[in-house]
N, C-alpha and C positions, 0 to 999 in steps of 0.2 A: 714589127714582125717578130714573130717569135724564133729563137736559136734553138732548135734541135737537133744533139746528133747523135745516130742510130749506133752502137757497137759492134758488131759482125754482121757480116756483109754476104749470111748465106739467104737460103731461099724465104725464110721468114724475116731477114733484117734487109735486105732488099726492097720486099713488097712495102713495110712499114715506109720504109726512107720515099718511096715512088709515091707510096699514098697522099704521106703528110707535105710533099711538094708541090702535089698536082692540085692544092687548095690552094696556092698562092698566098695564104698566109701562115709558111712556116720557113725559115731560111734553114735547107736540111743538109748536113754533114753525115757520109756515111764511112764509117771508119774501120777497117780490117787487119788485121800484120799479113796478111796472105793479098800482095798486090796484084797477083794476079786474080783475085774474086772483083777488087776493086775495077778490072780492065773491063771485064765480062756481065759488068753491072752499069757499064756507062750510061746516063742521062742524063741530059742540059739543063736539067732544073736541081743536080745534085750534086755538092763539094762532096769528093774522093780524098779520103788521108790515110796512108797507112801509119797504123796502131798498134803498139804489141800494147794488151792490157794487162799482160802480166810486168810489166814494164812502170813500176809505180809514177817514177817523175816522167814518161811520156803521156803516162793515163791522166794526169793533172794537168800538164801541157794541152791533151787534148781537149778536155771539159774547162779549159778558161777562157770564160765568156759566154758559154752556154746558159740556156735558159732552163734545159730540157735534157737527161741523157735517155733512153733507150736502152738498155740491156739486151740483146738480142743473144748470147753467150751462151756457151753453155753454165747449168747452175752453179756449178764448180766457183765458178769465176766472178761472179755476182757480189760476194761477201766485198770482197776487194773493190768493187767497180761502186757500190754503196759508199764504202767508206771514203772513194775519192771524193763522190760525189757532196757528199756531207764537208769533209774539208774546202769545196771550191764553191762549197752555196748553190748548186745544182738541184736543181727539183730532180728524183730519182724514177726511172718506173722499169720492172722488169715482167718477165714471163715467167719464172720460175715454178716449178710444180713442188720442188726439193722443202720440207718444210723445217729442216734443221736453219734454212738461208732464210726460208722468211723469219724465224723466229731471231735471226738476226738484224734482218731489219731493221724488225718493230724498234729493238735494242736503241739501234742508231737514230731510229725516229723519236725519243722520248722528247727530246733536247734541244731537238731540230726547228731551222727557222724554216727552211726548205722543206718540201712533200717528199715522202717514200712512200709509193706505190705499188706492192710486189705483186705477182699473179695476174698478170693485167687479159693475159689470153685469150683461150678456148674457153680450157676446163684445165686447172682452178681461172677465174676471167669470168666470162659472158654467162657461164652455167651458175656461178652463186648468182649473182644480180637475179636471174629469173626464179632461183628457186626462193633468194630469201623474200623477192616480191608476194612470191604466189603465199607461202609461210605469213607474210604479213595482211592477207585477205581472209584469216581468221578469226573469230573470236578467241578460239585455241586450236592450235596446231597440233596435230597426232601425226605424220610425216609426211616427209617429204622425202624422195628417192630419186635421185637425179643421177640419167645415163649421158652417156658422150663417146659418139668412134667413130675415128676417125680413116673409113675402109674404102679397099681398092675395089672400083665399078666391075675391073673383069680377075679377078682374085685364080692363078693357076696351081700356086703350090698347095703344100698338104697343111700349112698353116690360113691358108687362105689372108694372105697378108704382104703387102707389101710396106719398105718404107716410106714414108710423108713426113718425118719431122724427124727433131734428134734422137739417131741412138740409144745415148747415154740417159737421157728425159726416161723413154721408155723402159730402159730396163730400170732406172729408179721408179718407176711405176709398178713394175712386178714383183718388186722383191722389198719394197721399204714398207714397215705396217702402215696402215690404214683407220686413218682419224674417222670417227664417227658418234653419233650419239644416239643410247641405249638407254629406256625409260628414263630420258631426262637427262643420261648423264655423262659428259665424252669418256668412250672409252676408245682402244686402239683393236681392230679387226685383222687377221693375217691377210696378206696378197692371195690373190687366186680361190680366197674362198668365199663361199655364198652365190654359188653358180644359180645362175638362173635362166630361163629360155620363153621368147616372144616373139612374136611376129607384126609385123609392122610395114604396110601396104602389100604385105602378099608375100614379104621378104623374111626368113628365118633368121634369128639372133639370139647369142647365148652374152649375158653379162656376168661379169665377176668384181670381187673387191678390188684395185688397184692405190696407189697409194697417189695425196697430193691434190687431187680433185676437187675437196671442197673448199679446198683455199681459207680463210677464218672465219666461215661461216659452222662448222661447230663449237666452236668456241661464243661467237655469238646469240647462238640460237640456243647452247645449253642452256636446260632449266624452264625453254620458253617453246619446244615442242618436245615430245615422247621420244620420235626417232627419226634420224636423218643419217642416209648414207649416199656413197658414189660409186659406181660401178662402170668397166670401161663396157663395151659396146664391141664385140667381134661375130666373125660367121662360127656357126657351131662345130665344134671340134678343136678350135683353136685355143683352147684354157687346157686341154688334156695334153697338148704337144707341148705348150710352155712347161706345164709341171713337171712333163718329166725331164726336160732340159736344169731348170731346175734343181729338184728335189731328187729325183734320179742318179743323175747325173753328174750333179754336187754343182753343177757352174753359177750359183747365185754368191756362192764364194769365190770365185774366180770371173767376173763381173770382164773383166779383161777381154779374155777367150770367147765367153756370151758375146763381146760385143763386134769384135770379130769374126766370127761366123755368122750373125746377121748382116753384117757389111759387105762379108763376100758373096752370101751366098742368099738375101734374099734384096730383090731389085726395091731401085723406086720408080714411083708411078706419080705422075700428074692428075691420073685420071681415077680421080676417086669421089666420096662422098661421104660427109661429115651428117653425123647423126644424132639428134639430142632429143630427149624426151626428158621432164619432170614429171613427176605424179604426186601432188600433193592432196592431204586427205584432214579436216578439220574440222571443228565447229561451226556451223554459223548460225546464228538469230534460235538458236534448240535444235537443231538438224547436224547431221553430219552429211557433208558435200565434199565430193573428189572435183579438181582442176588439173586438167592435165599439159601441159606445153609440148609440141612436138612439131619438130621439123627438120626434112634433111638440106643441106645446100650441096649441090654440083659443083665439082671443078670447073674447067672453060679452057680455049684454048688458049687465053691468057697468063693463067693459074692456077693452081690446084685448088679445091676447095679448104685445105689444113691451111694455109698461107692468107687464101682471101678471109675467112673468121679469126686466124689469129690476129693478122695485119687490125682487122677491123676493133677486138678488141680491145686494144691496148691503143689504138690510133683514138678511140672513142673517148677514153679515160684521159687521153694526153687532154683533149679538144674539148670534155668537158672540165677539166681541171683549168685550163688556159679563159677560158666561159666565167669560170668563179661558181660554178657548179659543185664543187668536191673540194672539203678542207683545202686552205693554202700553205700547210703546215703540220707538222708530225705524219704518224701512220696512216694512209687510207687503205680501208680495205673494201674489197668489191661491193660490199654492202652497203657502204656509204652512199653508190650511187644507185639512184634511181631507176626503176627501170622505165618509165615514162620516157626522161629525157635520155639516157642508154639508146632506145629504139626509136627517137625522132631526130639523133645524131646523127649526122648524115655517113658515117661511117656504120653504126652501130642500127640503121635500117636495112643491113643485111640481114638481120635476127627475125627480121618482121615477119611471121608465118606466113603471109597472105602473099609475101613476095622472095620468101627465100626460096628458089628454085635451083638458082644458078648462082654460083660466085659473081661478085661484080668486077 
């Protein structure tokens, strides 16, 4: 059986730790310094430890013996929680969208006997696999353009937005440049720009630049298509209120405050719905042919829908990396894995269009 244990114990490291126990084949540890998240997350099939991970010789304490750690943290905190990982021989896998931390990573994976896995998510996660798929049913690739949003079903403020994930994630999303590839060749895009607006089952949407999204898939794909970018997915109006908080405003320097004032003042919701389309656009056989991917999944009264696709895509990367699926050593990046066996994972057939309606 395999040792997993999850690092924070909020609504995303939670779901993960409930998933990978409810297979029966993962012995799962879910570990928090906030003991009372650990009360509030009680399940029979899950070891509870409290953790502080900023706590070097308790964080190696707690990954000795593990097969598997989980990053559920914020990104911040990840650089450190690698490095443990690497000194105790821990296969690594995180969420992180931050790409200063993956680029640390990679670092720490050059040398390594152990797997580093970062971006295992959403979006960066489950959206490169799809796109770098579609990208490889080319003869040559001219773009690909992949969206992901993560929005509230009954949306009342003037942002039309509630919270579903972290914070801190988000507003690194708004305000850090934005990787992308431009005739061939990465360049960095600013936040919030390249607004654009679509409709999608009858439902109105405006996307913009956000930062983190495509996880290393421009790095990989430079040179091998024209253009590829990521853009988040909100109700329209919502990119003009951010800017001017903002830009306006000045609080992209003061990051602190921003985060604050979304905390007090805009709620969280369960009841949402996650949104992905790709559009890729290529050569095939002398013809140029568009493929497009799209689908939303529902929350439940279970879960939200940002919980059940994250849970799923990082629980799919553990499951096929544990399979011998995905390198057993150094860096993987989402490309690595297939999307064939990704969508007949039994985590990672959440994604399946024909069936993603509802969270599972």
């Amino acid at each position: 059986m395999t040792k997993a244990i999850i690092l924070g114990a909020g609504h995303i490291g939670t779901a993960i730790a409930v998933d990978l126990a409810s297979t029966g084949a993962y012995q799962v540890t879910l570990a928090d310094r906030d003991a009372s998240r650990l009360k509030l997350s009680q399940t029979t099939s899950v070891t509870f430890k409290p953790v502080d991970v900023t706590d070097p010789a308790a964080l190696r304490a707690a990954l000795k013996g593990q097969d598997v750690v989980i990053s559920a943290c914020p990104f911040y905190l990840n650089t450190g929680i690698a490095e443990a990982a690497k000194e105790c021989g821990v296969n690594y896998f995180d969420l992180t969208e931050d790409v200063a931390t993956t680029k640390r990573v990679a670092e720490l994976a050059k040398d390594a006997k152990t797997a580093f896995a970062p971006q295992c998510g959403l979006a960066p996660g489950a959206i490169g696999i799809i796109g770098h798929h579609l990208a490889q049913g080319f003869d040559k690739a001219v773009g690909v353009h992949m969206r992901v949003g993560a929005l509230p079903l009954y949306p009342t403020n003037a942002l039309k937005y509630n919270l579903t994930w972290s914070t801190d994630g988000l507003i690194n999303e708004y305000c850090n440049p934005c990787e992308a590839v431009r005739d061939g060749k990465m360049v960095d895009l600013l936040p919030l720009e390249g607004l654009e607006a679509f409709s999608l089952d009858g439902t109105d949407y405006e996307a913009f630049n956000t930062s983190g999204g495509l996880g290393t898939l421009s790095e990989t794909l430079e040179g091998r298509v024209d253009n590829l970018d990521y853009k988040t997915i909100r109700y329209p109006g919502h990119r003009a209120i951010i800017q001017m908080l903002l830009r306006d405003l000045g609080l992209r320097e003061d990051r602190d405050t921003l985060r604050r004032i979304f905390e007090r003042a805009i709620p969280e919701t369960d009841q949402d719905v996650v949104v992905m389309m790709v559009n890729a656009i290529g050569e095939k056989d002398g013809r140029l042919r568009q493929q497009t991917f799209s689908i939303k999944i529902y929350g439940n009264e279970r879960r939200s829908a940002i919980q059940a696709t994250t849970s799923a895509g990082v629980c799919a990367m553990v499951d096929l990396f544990v399979a011998g699926k995905l390198p057993k050593s150094g860096f993987i990046r989402q490309e690595d894995c297939r999307l064939p066996d990704f969508l007949d994972n039994r985590f990672g057939r959440i994604f399946q269009p024909q069936s993603a309606q509802a969270a599972a």
